[in-house]
C-alpha positions as CSV (number, residue, x, y, z in Angstrom):
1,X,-61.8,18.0,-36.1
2,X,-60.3,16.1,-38.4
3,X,-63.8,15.3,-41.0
4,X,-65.3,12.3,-40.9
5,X,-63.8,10.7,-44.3
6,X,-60.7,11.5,-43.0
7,X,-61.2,9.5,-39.8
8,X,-62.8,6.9,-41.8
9,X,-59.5,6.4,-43.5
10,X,-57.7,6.5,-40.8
11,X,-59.6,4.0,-39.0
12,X,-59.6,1.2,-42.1
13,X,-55.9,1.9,-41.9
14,X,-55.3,1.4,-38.2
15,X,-52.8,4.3,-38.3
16,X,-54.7,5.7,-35.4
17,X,-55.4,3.7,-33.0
18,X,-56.0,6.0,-30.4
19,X,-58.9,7.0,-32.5
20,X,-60.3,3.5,-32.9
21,X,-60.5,3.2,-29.4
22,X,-62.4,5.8,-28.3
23,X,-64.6,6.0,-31.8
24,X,-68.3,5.4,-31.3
25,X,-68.2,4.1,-34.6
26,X,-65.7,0.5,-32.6
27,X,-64.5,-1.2,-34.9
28,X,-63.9,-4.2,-32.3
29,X,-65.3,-5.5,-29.3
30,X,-63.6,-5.7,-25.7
31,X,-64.9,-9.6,-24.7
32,X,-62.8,-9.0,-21.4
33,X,-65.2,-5.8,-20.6
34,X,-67.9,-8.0,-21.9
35,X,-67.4,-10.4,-19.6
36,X,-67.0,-8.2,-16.4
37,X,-69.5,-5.5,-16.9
38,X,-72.0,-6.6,-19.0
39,X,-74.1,-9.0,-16.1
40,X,-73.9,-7.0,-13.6
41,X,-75.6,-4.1,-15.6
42,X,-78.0,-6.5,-16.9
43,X,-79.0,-7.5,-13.5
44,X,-79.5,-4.0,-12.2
45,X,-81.1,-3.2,-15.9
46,X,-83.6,-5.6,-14.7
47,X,-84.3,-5.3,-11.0
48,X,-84.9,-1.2,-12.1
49,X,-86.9,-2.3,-14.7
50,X,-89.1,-4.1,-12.2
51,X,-88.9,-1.7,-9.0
52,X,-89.5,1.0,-11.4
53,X,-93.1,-0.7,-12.1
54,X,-94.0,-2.1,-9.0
55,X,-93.7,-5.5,-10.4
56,X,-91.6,-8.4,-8.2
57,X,-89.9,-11.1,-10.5
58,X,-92.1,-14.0,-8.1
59,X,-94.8,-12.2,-10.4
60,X,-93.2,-13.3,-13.4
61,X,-94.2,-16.7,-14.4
62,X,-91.8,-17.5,-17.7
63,X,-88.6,-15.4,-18.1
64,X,-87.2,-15.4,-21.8
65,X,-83.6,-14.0,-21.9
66,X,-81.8,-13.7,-25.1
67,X,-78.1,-14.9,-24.3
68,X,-75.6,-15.1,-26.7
69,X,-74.0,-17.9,-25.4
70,X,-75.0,-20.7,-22.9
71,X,-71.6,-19.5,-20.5
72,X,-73.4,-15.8,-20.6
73,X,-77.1,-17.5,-19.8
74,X,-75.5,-19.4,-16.8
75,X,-73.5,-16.7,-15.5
76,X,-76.6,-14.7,-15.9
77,X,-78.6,-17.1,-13.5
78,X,-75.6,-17.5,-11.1
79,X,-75.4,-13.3,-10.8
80,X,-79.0,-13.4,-10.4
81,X,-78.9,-15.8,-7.3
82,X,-75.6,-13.6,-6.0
83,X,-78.2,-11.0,-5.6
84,X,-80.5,-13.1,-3.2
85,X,-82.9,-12.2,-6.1
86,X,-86.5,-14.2,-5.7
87,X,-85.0,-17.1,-8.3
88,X,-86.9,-20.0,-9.8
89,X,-85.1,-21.5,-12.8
90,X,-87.2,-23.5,-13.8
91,X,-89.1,-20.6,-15.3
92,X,-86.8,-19.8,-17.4
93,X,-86.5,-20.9,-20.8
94,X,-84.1,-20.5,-23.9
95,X,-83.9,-22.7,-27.1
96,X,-80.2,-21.6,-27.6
97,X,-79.0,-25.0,-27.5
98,X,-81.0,-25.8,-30.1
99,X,-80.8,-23.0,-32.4
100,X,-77.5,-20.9,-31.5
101,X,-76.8,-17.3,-31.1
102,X,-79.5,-15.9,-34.2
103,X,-78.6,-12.3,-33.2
104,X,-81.6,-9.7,-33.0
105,X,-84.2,-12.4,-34.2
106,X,-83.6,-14.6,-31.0
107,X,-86.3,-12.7,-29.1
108,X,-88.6,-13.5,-31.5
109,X,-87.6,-16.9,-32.2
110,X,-87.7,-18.1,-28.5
111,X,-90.9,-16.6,-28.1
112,X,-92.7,-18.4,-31.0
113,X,-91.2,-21.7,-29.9
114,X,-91.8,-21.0,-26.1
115,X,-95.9,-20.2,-27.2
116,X,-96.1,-23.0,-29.1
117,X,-94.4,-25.5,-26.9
118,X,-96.3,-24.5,-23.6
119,X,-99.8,-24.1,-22.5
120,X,-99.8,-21.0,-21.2
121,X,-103.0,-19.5,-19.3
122,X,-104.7,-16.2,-19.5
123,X,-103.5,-13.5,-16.9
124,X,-99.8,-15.4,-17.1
125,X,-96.8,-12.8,-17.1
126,X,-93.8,-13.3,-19.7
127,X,-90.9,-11.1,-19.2
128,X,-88.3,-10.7,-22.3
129,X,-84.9,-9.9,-21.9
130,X,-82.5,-8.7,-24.5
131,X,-79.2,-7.1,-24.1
132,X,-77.3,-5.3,-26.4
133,X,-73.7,-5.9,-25.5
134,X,-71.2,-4.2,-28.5
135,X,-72.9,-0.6,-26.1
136,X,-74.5,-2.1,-22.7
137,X,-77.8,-1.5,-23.6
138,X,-80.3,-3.5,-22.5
139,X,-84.4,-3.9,-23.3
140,X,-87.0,-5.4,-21.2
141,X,-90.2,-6.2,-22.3
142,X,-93.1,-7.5,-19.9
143,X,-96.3,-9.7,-21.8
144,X,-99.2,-10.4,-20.5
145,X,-101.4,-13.5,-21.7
146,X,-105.1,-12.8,-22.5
């Protein structure tokens, strides 16, 4: 092993590129890989999620996805309905359009509007959905109202 300052260096000065590539530390993100493998895991991220807990997404009354971009919402939906997956848009909501990509606050930031824009009712179920593309990570987080 090499040390890690020495790898540093290396990796500022992109004389080893091999290294680069295969560091944890990426420097760069792959938006072709994005593209292919980051819905379909997020869709089987989220049906586990669910099976896991005995929960069906008909359940779910208001679904709150973070999506970096309006093409990744949409293509989100669309790999949802590929799935034959129980499917109601119109519970779905996202204020991207009006507030762009804000990175890890987005979560939050839909949620506060979503609460204070709809009258929601005790017992109602809110599932969040945030993935974490630059390592295909994904978090899921189910809310009750009281």
């Amino acid at each position: 092993d090499i040390g890690y300052k020495k790898k540093k260096r290396l990796a500022k000065s992109g004389k080893d590129k091999d290294y680069i590539n295969r560091s944890l530390f990426t420097l760069k993100q792959d938006i072709k890989l994005l593209g292919k493998e980051l819905l379909p895991h997020w869709v089987d991220h989220i049906e586990n999620s669910l099976s896991k807990h005995g929960i069906s997404l008909e359940e779910i009354n208001h679904v709150l996805p973070h999506a970096s971009s309006m093409i990744i919402y949409k293509n989100l939906i669309a790999e949802i309905q590929s799935r034959n997956i129980i499917f109601d848009e119109k519970r779905w909501y996202t204020n991207l359009p009006q507030v762009g990509n804000i990175g890890s606050a987005a979560i939050f930031a839909i949620l506060d509007e979503f609460w204070k824009t709809h009258e929601l009712k005790s017992g109602e179920k809110i599932l969040l959905l945030v993935p974490e593309s630059g390592r295909f990570s994904y978090g899921t987080v189910l809310l009750s109202v009281v």
